[in-house]
C-alpha positions in Angstrom: 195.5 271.6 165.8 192.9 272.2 162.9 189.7 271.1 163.1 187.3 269.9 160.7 184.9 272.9 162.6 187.2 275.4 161.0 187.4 273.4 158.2 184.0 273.7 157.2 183.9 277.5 158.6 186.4 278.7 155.8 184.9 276.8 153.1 181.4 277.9 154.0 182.1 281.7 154.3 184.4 281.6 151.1 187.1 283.7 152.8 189.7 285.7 151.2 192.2 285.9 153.8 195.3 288.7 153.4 198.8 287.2 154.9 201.6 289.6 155.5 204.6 287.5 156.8 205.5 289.0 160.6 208.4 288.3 163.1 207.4 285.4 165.6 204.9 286.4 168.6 207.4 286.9 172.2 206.8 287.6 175.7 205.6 291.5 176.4 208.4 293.5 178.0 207.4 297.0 178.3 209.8 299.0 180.5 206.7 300.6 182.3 204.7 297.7 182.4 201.8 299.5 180.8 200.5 296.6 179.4 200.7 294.3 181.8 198.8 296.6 184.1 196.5 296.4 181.5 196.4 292.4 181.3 196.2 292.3 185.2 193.6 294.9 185.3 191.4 292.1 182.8 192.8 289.2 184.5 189.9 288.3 186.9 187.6 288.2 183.8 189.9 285.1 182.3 189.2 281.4 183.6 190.3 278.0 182.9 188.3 275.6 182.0 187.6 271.7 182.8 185.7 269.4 181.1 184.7 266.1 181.8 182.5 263.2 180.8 182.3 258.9 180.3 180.7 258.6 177.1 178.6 255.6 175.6 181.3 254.5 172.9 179.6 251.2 171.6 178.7 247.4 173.0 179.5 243.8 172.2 177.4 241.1 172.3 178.1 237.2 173.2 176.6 234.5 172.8 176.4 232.3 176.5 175.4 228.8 177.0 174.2 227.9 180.2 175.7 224.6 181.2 173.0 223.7 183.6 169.8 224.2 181.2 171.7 224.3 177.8 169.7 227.4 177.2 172.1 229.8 175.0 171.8 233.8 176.0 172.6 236.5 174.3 175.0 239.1 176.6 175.7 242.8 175.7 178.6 244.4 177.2 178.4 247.7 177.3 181.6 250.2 176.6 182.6 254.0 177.4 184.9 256.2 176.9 185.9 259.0 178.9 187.1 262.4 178.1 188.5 264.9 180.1 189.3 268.4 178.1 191.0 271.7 179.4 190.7 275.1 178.0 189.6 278.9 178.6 187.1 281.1 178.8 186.3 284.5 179.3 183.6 286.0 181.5 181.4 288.8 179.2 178.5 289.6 181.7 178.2 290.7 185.0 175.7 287.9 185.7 178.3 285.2 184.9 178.2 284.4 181.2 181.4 283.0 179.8 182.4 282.1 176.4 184.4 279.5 175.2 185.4 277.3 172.4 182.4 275.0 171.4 185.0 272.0 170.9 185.9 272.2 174.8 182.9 271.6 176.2 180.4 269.4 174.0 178.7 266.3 176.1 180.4 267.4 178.5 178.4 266.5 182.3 180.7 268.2 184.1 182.1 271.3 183.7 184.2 272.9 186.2 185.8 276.8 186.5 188.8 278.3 188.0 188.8 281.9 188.7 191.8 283.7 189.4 192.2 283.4 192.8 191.9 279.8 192.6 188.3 279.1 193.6 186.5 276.4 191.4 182.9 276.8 190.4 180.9 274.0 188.6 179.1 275.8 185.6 176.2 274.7 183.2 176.1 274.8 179.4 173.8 277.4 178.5 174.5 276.9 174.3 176.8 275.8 171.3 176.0 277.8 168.1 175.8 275.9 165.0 178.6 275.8 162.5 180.9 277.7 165.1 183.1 277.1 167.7 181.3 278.8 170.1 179.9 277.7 173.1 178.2 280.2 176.3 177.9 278.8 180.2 177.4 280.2 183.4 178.7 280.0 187.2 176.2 281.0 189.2 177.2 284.2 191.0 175.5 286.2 194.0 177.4 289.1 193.3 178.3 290.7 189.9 181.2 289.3 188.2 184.0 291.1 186.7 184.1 291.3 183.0 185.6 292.5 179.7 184.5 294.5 177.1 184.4 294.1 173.2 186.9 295.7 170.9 185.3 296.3 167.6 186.7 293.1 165.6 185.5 294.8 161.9 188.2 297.6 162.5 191.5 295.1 163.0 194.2 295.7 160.7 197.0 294.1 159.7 200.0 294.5 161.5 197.9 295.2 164.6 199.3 294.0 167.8 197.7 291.9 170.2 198.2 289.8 173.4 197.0 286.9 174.8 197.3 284.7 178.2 198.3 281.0 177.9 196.5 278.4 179.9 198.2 275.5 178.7 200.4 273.3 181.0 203.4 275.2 179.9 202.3 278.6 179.2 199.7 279.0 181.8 199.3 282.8 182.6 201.8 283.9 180.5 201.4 287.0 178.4 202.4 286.9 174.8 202.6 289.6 172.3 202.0 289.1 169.0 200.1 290.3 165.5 197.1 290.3 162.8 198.7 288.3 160.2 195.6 287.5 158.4 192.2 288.9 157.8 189.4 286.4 156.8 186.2 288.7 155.1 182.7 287.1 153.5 183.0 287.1 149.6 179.6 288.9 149.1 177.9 290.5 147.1 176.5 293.0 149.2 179.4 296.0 150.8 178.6 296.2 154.4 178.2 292.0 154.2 181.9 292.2 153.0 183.1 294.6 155.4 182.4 291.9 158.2 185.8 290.2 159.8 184.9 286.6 159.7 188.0 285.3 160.9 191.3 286.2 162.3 194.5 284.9 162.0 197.9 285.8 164.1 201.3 284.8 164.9 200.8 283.1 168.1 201.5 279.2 169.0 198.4 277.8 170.8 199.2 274.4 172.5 196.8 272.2 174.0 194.8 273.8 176.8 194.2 277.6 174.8 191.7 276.5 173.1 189.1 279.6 174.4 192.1 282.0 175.3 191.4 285.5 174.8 193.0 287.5 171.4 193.3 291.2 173.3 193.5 294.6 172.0 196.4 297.4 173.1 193.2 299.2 175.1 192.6 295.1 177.2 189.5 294.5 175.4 188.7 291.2 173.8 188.7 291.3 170.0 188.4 287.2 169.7 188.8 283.7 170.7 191.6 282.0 169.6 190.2 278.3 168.2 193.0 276.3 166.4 196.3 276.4 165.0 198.0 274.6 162.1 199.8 271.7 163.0 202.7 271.6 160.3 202.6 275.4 160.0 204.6 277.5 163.5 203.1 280.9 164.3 199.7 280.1 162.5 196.7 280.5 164.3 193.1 281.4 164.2 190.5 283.4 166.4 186.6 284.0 166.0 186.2 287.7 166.2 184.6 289.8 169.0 182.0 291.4 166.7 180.8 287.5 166.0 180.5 286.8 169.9 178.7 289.8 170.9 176.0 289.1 168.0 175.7 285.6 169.4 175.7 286.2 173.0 173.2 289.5 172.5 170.4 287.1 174.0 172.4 286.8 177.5 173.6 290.0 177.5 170.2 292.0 177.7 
């Protein structure tokens, strides 16, 4: 579903976005499996994501007459609310790093990782960048973790087709195939400012739970996140670009 994140994101960049109407996003079936080798091969770098948290949600107060002194007290109840999120990530550093939807794991106090082979690792925030839906944490890792690389998000065209892995309840580790059905650029005046891919829109259903997923080129690299859908609208759905995540996560990366 659409946030007001995204929201704000399109009205704040001004984005022209090109649509080119495409046939619905299915389930890869290559004859030589090709690319699912290639989704396997990046499969260890793709987690699933827990988030958790009671949070303060208001009080009441009541008045309380003592019957023994008379004495009248004043009595705050305290209220909170808990959450409990799900959604992906994908590990981009050796050391650990994963990024994920900002929206998944905000005031969160726990948050908590499955790898592939079904180990769970608690993780810390590390940061949320502001005005994104971006968010970076970490496992902590004593040896180097497998990870993915960036595709070059300012060279997608339309038409171009990519995959993803569900990790909602229904279409958890599935592999989809779909397209670029929209390209979202900065209305600038200055050329190299407008070459920049903003946003990126495709034909894929995300359900609750892919919030994160990864947006993945033919060669398995990650060329975004996918962050919301469209409610009313089927085969409608958004993903921050890679070029966008490597410039934010440059200061974990070194």
């Amino acid at each position: 579903m659409i946030n007001h994140k995204l929201k704000n994101l399109l009205s704040q960049l001004s984005i022209i976005v090109l649509l080119l109407i495409i046939p619905a996003a299915r389930v890869e079936s290559s004859g030589k499996g090709s690319v699912l080798e290639i989704i396997d091969s990046i499969s260890p770098c793709l987690v699933y994501i827990q988030a958790e948290n009671a949070v303060f949600a208001g009080s009441q107060t009541k008045a309380v007459k003592d019957t023994n002194s008379g004495r009248i007290f004043i009595a705050r109840r305290i209220k909170s609310a808990k959450f409990d999120r799900k959604g992906a990530g994908v590990i981009i550093s050796p050391s650990g790093i994963i990024v994920t939807n900002a929206h998944v794991v905000r005031r969160a106090g726990r948050i908590t990782i499955t790898l592939k082979d079904s180990r769970k690792i608690k993780a810390h925030l590390l940061s949320t960048v502001p005005g994104k839906d971006i968010a970076f944490i970490k496992i902590p890792s004593l040896k180097k973790m497998p990870y993915i690389n960036f595709s070059d998000s300012d060279k997608v065209k339309l038409r171009d087709t990519v995959y993803t892995v569900g990790s909602s309840e229904f279409l958890r580790g599935t592999v989809s195939e779909g397209h670029i059905t929209g390209i979202g650029k900065k209305n600038s005046k200055n050329l190299k400012e407008r070459e920049k891919v903003e946003l990126i829109q495709t034909d894929f259903n995300i359900y609750k739970g892919d919030s994160g997923g990864p947006l993945i080129d033919r060669k398995g690299r990650l060329l975004g996140l996918l962050t919301a859908s469209i409610k009313c609208k089927n085969h409608t759905s958004f993903a921050i670009p890679s070029n966008r995540i490597r410039k934010e996560s440059a200061r974990y990366l070194k």
